[in-house]
C-alpha positions as CSV (number, residue, x, y, z in Angstrom):
1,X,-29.8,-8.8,8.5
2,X,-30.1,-11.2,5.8
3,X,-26.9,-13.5,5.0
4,X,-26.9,-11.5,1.1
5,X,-26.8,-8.4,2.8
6,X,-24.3,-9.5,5.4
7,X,-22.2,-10.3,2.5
8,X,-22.5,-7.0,0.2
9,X,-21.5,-5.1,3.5
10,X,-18.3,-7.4,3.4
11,X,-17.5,-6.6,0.2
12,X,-17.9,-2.9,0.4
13,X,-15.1,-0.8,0.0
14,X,-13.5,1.5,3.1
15,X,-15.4,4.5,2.1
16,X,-18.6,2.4,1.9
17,X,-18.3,0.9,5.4
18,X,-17.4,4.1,6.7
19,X,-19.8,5.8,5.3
20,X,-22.5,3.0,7.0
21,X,-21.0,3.7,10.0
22,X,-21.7,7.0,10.5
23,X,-25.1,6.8,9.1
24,X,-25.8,4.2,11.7
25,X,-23.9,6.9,14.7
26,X,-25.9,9.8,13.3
27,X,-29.1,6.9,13.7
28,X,-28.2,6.2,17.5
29,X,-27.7,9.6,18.5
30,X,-30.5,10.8,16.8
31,X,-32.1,8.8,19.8
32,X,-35.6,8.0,17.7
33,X,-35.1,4.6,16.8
34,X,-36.7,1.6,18.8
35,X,-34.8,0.0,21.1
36,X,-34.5,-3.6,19.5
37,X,-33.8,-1.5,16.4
38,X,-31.1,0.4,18.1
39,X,-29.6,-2.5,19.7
40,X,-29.4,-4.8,15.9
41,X,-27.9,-0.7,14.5
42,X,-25.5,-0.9,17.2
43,X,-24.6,-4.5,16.2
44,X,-24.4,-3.5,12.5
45,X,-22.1,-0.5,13.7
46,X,-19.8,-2.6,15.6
47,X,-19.6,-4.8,12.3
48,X,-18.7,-1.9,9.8
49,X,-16.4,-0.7,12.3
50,X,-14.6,-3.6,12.5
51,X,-14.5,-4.1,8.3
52,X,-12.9,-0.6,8.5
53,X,-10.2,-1.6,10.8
54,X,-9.6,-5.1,8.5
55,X,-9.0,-3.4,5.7
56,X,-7.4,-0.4,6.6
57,X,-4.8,-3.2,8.4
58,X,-4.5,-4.4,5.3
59,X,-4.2,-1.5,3.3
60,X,-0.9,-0.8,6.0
61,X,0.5,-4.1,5.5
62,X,0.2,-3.3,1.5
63,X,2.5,0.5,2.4
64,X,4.4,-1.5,4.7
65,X,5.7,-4.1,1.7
66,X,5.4,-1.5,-1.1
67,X,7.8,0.5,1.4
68,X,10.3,-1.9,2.5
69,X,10.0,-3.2,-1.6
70,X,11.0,0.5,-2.9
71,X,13.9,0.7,0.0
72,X,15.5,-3.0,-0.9
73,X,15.2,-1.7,-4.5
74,X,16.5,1.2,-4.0
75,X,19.5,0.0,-2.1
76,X,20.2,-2.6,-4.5
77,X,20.4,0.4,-7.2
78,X,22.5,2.4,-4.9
79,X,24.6,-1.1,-4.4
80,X,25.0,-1.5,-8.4
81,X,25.5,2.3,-8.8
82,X,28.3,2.1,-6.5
83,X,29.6,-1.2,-8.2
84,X,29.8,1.0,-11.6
85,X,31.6,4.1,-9.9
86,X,33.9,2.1,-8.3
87,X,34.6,0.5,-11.8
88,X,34.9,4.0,-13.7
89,X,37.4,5.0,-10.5
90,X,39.8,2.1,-11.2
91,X,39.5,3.0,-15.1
92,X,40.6,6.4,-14.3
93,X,43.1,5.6,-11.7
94,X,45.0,3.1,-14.6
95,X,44.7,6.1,-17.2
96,X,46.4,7.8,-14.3
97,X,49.0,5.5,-13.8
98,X,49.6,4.8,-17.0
99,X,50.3,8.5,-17.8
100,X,52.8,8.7,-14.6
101,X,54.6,5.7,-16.2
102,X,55.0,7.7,-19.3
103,X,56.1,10.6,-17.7
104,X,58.8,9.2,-15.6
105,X,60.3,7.4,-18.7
106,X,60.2,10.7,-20.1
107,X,62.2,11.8,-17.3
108,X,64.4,9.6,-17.2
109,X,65.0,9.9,-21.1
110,X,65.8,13.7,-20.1
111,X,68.0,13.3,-18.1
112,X,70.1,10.6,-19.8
């Protein structure tokens, strides 16, 4: 295999290199080819196979960080959710209070 070759094959794409590989399977089973033929197919096989693995590796490590990305951002919007609740609660519990106060004075007024 020429080095130009060797380097579009590098480049290819998942589907691309899988779709190499099992051209070259369906090649070796097929149990036609030449044996110095088989043998470089072989070699080309065990190449593809082991672009498919590098990039499917990499296309985890990409999920992995997009994952752990979404559930860091999603906590943090849970976080400042919680932040604002917690504000609105103390709003509502002063309105509360407020109007307690008012209606003990009234009470009391009442009463006098």
């Amino acid at each position: 295999m020429t080095a130009r070759r060797r380097k579009e094959k590098e480049g290819a794409s998942f589907e691309e290199q899988l779709a190499e590989l099992q051209r070259i399977v369906a090649a070796l089973e097929d149990g036609e080819l030449p044996l110095l033929e088989a043998i470089e197919q072989y070699r080309a096989g065990i190449g593809a196979l082991k672009r498919c693995r590098e990039l499917l590796d990499a296309a985890r490590g990409t999920v992995e960080m997009l994952t752990r990305e979404s559930a860091e951002s999603s906590a943090s919007a849970a976080a400042v959710e919680g932040e604002t609740e917690h504000a609105d609660d103390d709003e509502e519990e002063d309105a509360v209070d407020d109007d307690d106060g008012g209606d003990a004075g009234e009470l009391r007024g009442e009463r006098r």
